[in-house]
C-alpha positions in Angstrom: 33.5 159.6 -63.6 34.8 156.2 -65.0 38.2 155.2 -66.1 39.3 156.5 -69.3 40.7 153.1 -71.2 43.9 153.4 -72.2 45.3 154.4 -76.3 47.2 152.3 -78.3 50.0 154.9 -77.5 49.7 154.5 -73.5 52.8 152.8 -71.9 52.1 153.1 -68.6 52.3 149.5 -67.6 49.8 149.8 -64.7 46.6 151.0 -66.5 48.0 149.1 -70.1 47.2 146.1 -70.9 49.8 143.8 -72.5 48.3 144.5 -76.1 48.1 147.6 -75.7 52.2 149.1 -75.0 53.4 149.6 -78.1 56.2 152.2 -77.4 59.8 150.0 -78.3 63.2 151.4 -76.8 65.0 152.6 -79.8 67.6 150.4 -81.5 71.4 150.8 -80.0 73.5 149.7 -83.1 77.1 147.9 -82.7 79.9 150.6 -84.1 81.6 147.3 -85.8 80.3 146.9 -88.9 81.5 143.3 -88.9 79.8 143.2 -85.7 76.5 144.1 -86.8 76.6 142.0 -89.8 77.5 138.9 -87.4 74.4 140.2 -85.4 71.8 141.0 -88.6 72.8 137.4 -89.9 72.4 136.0 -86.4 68.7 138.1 -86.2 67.6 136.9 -89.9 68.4 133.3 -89.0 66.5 133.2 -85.9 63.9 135.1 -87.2 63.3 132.6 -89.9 63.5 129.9 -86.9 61.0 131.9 -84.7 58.4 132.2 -88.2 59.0 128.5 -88.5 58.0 127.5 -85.0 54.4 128.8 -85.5 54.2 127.0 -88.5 56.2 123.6 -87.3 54.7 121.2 -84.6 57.4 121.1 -81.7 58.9 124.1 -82.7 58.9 126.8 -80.2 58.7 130.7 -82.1 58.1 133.5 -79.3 62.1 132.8 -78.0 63.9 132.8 -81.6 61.7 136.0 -81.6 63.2 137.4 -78.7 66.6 136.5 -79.9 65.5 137.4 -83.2 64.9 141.2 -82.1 67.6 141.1 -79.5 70.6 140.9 -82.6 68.5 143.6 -85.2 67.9 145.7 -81.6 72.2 145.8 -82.5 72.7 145.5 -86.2 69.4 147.0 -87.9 67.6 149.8 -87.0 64.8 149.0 -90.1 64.5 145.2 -89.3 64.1 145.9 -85.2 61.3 148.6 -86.1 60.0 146.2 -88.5 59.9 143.4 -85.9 58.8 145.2 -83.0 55.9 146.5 -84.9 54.8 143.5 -87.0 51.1 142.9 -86.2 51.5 138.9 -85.6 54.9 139.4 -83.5 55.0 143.1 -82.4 52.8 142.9 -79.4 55.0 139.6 -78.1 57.7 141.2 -77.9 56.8 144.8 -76.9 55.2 143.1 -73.8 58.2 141.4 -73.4 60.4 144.7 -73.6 57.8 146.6 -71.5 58.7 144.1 -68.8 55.6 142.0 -68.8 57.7 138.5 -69.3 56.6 136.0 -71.2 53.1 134.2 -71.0 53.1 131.0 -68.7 51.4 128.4 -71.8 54.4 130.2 -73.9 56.9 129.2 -71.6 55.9 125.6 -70.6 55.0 124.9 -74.2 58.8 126.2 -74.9 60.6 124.6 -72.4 58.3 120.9 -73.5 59.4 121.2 -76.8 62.8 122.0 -76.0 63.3 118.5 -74.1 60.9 116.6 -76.8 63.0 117.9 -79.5 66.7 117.5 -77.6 65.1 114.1 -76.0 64.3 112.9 -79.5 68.0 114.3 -80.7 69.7 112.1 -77.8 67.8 109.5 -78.8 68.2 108.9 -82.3 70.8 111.1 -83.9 73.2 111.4 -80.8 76.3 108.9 -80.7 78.4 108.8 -78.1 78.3 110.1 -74.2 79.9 113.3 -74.8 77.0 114.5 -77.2 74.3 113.8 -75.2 75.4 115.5 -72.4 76.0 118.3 -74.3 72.7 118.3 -75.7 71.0 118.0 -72.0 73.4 120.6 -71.1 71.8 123.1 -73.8 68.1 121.7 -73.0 68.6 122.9 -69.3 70.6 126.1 -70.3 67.9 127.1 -72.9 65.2 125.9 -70.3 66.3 127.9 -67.3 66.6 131.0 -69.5 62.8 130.7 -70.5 61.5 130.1 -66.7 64.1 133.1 -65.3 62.4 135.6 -67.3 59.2 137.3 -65.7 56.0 135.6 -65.7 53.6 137.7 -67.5 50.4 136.8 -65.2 52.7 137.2 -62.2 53.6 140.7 -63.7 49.6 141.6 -64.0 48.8 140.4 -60.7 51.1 142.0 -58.8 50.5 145.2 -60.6 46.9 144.9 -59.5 47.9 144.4 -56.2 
């Protein structure tokens, strides 16, 4: 008898491919309303960031993304669903949640552009000491965020394991 493949509804990370978990934890609103509306501000803004950087050259999208959902996951029960379920995006970010990690291209392409873009920064728009090591202190922040997160491949293989 073979295997029967798995439904788009099947979130059982070891017969599931990545594409295929689609299930999303449901949103936990802040109680604050000023809170959420810091946090659906904050989630709009890097939403428009994360849309941009699969337009722009150098811009990375997939993180703003993942910060993107992480503030409407707080503030906006309708823009999370909306998010987590958008056909370009949704299945980014419901691997992510699913605990699958990020891609490895995704995260060296990130992590490049972050120090091409903050490199360029310190280079031509920075003045003074003070702001470039501020900006290299970002670069490595935002850098070892993106490599401490689960490698997706590294996810798969030890599942097949």
């Amino acid at each position: 008898m073979s295997a029967v493949p798995p439904t788009p509804l099947d979130t059982d990370r070891s017969t599931a491919p990545v594409e295929m978990v689609i299930e999303a934890a449901p949103a936990e609103l802040m109680t604050s309303r000023v809170g959420r509306g810091v946090y659906m501000t904050l989630g709009v803004v890097f939403l428009a960031i994360g849309i941009a950087g699969y337009i722009v050259p150098l811009l990375p999208g997939t993180v703003f993304l993942l910060l993107a959902t992480y503030f409407f996951f707080k503030s906006s029960e309708r823009m999370y669903n909306w998010l987590v379920n958008h056909r370009w995006f949704g299945s980014i970010i419901r691997a992510y949640r699913a605990g699958y990690g990020i891609p490895r291209r995704i995260k060296v392409y990130a992590v490049g552009l972050v120090f091409v873009s903050i490199g360029f920064s310190m280079l031509v728009a920075a003045d003074g000491a003070l702001v470039r090591a501020i900006l290299l202190a970002i670069a490595v922040s935002v850098s070892w965020f993106i490599l401490s997160r689960p490698t997706t491949e590294t996810v798969l293989a030890a599942q097949s394991s």
